[in-house]
C-alpha positions as CSV (number, residue, x, y, z in Angstrom):
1,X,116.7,81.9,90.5
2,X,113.7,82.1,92.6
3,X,110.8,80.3,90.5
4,X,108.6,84.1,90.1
5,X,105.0,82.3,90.4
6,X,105.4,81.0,94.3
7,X,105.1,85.0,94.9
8,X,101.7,85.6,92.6
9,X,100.2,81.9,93.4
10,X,101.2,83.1,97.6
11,X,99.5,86.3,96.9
12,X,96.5,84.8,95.1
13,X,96.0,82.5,98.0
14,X,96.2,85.6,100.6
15,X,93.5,87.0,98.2
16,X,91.0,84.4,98.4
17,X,90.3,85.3,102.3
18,X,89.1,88.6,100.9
19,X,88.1,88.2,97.4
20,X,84.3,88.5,98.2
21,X,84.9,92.2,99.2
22,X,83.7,95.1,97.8
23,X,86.9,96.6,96.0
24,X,87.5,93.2,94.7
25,X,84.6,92.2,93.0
26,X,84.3,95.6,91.2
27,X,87.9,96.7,90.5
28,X,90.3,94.5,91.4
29,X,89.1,91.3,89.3
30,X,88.5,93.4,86.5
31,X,92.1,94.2,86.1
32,X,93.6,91.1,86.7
33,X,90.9,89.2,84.2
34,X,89.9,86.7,86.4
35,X,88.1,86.0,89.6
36,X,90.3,85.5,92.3
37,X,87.2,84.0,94.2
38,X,86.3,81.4,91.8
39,X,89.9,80.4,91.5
40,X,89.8,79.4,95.4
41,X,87.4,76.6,94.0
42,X,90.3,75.6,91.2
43,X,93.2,76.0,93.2
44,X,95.8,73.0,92.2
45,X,94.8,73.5,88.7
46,X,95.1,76.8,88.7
47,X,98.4,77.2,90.4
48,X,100.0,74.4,87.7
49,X,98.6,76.6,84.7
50,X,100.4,79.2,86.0
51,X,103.8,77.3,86.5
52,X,103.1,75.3,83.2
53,X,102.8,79.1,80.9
54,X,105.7,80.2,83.1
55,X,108.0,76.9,81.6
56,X,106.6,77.6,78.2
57,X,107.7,81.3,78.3
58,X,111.5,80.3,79.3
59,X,111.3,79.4,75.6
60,X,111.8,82.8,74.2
61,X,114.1,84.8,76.3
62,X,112.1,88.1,75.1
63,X,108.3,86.2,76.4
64,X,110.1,85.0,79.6
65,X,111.0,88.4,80.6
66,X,107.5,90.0,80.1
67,X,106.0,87.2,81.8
68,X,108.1,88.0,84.4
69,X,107.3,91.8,84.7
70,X,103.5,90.5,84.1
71,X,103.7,88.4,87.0
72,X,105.4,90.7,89.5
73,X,103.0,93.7,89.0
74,X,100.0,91.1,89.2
75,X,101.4,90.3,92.5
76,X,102.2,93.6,93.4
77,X,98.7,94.5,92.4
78,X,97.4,91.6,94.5
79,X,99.1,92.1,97.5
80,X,98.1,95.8,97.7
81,X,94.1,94.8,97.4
82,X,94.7,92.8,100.6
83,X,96.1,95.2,102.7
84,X,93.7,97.4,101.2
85,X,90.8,94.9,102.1
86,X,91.4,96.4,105.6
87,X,90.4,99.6,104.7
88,X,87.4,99.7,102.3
89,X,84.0,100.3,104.3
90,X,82.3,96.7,103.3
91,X,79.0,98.9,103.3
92,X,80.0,100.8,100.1
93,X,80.1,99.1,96.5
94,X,81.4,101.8,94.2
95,X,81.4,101.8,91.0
96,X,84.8,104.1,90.5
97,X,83.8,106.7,88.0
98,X,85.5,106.4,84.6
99,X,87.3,109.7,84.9
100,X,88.5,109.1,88.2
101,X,91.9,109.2,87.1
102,X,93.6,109.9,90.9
103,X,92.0,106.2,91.8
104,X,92.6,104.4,88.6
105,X,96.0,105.8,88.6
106,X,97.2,104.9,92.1
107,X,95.8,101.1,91.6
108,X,98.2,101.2,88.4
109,X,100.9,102.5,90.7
110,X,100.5,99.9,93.0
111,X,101.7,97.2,90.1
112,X,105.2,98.5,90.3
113,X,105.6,98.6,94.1
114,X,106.6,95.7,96.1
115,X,108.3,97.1,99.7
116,X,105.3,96.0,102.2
117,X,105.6,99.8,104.1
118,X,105.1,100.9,100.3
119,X,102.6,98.8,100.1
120,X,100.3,99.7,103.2
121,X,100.0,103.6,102.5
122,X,99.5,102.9,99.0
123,X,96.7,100.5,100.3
124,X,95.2,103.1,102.7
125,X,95.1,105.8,100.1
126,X,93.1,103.7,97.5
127,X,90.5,102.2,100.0
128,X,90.0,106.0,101.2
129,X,89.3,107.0,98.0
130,X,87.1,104.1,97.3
131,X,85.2,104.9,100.2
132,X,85.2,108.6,99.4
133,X,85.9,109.6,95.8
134,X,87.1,113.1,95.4
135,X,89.2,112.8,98.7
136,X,92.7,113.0,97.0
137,X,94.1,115.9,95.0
138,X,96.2,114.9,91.6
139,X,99.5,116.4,93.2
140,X,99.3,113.3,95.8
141,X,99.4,110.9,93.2
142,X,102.7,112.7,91.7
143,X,103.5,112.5,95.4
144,X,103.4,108.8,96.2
145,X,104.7,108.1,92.8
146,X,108.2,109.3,94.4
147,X,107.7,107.9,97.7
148,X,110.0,105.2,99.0
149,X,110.7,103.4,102.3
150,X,113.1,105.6,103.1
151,X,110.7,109.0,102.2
152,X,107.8,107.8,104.0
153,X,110.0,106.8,107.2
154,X,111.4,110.7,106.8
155,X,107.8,111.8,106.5
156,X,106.8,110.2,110.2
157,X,110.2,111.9,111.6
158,X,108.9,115.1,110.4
159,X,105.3,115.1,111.5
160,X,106.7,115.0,114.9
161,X,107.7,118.8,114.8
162,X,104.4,119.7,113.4
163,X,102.3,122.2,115.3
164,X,99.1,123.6,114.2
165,X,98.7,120.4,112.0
166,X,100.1,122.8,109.1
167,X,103.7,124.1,109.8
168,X,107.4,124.0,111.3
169,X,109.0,126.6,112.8
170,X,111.9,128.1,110.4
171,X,114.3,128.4,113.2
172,X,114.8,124.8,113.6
173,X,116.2,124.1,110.5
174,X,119.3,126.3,111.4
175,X,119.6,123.5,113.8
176,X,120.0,125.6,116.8
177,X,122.0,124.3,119.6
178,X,119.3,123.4,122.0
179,X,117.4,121.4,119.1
180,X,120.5,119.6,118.2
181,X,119.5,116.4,120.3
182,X,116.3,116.3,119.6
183,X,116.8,116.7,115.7
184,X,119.5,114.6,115.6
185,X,117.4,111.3,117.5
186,X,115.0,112.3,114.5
187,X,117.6,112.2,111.8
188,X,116.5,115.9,110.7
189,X,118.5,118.5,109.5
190,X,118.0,121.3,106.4
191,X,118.6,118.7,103.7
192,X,115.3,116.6,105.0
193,X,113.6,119.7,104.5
194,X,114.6,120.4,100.6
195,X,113.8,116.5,100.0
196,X,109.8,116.8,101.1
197,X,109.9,120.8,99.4
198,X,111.0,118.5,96.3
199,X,108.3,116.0,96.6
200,X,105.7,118.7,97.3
201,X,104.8,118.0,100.8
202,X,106.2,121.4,101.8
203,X,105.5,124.8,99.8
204,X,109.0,125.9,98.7
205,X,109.1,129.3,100.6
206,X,109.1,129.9,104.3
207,X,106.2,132.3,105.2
208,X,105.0,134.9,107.9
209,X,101.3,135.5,109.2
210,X,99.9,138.0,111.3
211,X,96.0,137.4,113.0
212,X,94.1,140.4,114.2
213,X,93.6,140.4,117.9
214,X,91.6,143.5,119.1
215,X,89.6,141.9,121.5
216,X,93.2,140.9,123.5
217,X,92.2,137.3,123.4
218,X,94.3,134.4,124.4
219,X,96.0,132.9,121.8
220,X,97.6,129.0,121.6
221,X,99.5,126.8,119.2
222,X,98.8,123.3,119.1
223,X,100.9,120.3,119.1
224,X,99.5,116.9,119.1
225,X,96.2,117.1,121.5
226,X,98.8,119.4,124.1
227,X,98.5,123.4,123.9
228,X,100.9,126.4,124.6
229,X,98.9,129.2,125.7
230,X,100.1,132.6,125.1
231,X,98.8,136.6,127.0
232,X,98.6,139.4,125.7
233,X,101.7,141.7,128.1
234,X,99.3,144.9,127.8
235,X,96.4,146.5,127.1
236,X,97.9,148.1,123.4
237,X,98.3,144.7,121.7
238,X,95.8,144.6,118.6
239,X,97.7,141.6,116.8
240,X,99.1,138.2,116.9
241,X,102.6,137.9,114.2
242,X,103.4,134.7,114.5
243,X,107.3,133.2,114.0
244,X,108.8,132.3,110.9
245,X,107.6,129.1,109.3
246,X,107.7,126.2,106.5
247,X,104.2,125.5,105.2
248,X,102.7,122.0,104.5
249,X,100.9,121.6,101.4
250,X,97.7,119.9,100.9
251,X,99.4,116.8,100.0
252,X,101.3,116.4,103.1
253,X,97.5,116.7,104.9
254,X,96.2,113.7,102.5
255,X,99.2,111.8,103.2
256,X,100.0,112.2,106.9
257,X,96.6,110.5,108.2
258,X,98.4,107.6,107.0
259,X,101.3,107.5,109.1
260,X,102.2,107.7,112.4
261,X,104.4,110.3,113.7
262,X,105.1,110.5,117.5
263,X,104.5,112.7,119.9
264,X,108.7,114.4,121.2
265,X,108.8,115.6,124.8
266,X,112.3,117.3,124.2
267,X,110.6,119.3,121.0
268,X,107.5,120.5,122.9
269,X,109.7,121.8,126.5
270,X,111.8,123.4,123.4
271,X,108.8,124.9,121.7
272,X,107.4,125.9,125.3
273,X,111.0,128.3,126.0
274,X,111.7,129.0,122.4
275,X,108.7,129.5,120.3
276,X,108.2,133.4,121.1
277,X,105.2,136.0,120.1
278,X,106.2,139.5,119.9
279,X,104.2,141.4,123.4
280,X,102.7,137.8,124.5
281,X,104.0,135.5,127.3
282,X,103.7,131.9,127.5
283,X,101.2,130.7,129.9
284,X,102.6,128.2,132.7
């Protein structure tokens, strides 16, 4: 077996590069109980106390495996600050209010997660809310509490058929024959739909909307920074109903900044022959 403390004493050394920032010295050292900072100073000595109480708790089988679990969310925890070092604005010392519960919550999260991918969006989401308290909602944290590599690489698939930074078109997830290529080089089909509705990034039903247009305005859909511009066909047009659609919920906004979904030529010459408005055209 693997000695356990190479991976906290690795991570405490990472840590020292960064241990005079701002969410270290007020959080950060607070949970672990000691300065990582002054430790940097102590280093040989400190890295054999922590092999020497690792030997001592092999003694008892039942100590051994708590120090174990002790040391791996420590490092978990410690590896997490780092990438979130990155993030925090180094102009803003917050003390995290007490009943902050979404930050304290997520930094108690980060204890159990150990996949670097993990990791970095659960690093970007507590230095934005360091920087900014009040930016996440409670149903994020139940959110990333579920969120695995395999969830969050799913999540950047699917923000590639985003338009209007809120929704998917419903027809796509009948998997229509002209989509199939595109969908497919995504690895999306209905079931990666009902896996995000279960983690709350989309609401469960698909929905309708119709704008008032009296004034026969133009009217465009967005997708990435490139447009589809739809006309009014006559003069008697006095509203815009828009196609079916899935609807992203608030979570999936606080989340997505995170990631990076790509921009899909084949999805937007689909949406720009497919995506129809009753009496409009498409613009070319």
């Amino acid at each position: 077996m693997v000695d356990p403390t190479l991976a906290l004493t690795t991570a405490i050394e990472n840590a020292t590069k960064v241990a005079n920032t701002p969410l270290f010295t007020t959080v950060i050292d607070r949970i672990t109980g000691f300065r990582i900072s002054k430790w940097a100073a102590e280093w040989e000595v400190r890295k054999k106390i922590i092999h020497d109480e690792y030997e001592k708790a092999k003694e008892n089988w039942i100590m051994w495996i708590q120090y174990i679990e002790d040391l791996r969310h420590t490092t978990n925890l410690i590896d997490t600050a780092v990438k979130s070092s990155k993030y925090v604005d180094p102009s803003k010392k917050n003390e995290i209010a007490m009943d902050n519960d979404f930050f304290r919550n997520t930094v108690e999260h980060a204890k159990t997660i150990s996949n670097e991918e993990v990791q970095e969006l659960i690093a970007k989401i507590i230095a934005g809310e360091y920087n900014n308290p009040g930016s996440y909602s409670m149903s994020t944290l139940n959110c990333i509490k579920m969120l695995g590599k395999k969830e969050i690489e799913l999540l950047e698939r699917m923000g590639s058929l985003i338009i209007n930074w809120t929704q998917i078109p419903k027809t796509l997830f009948t998997m229509p024959k002209d989509a199939r290529d595109f969908l497919n080089e995504l690895q999306i089909d209905f079931w990666s739909l009902q896996i995000l509705q279960n983690l709350g990034i989309f609401l469960p039903n698909n929905m309708s909307r119709r704008l008032e247009n009296p004034e026969k305005q133009k009217f465009a859909i967005q997708y990435f920074d490139q447009q589809i511009i739809f006309d009014p066909v006559n003069e008697t047009v006095s509203e815009i109903k828009m196609p079916e659609f899935y609807g992203l919920s608030i979570t999936w906004r606080e989340i997505i900044k995170h990631l990076n979904p790509k921009f899909n030529n084949e999805y937007f010459n689909w949406l720009k022959i497919n995506y129809k408005i009753p009496n409009y055209k498409t613009e070319l």
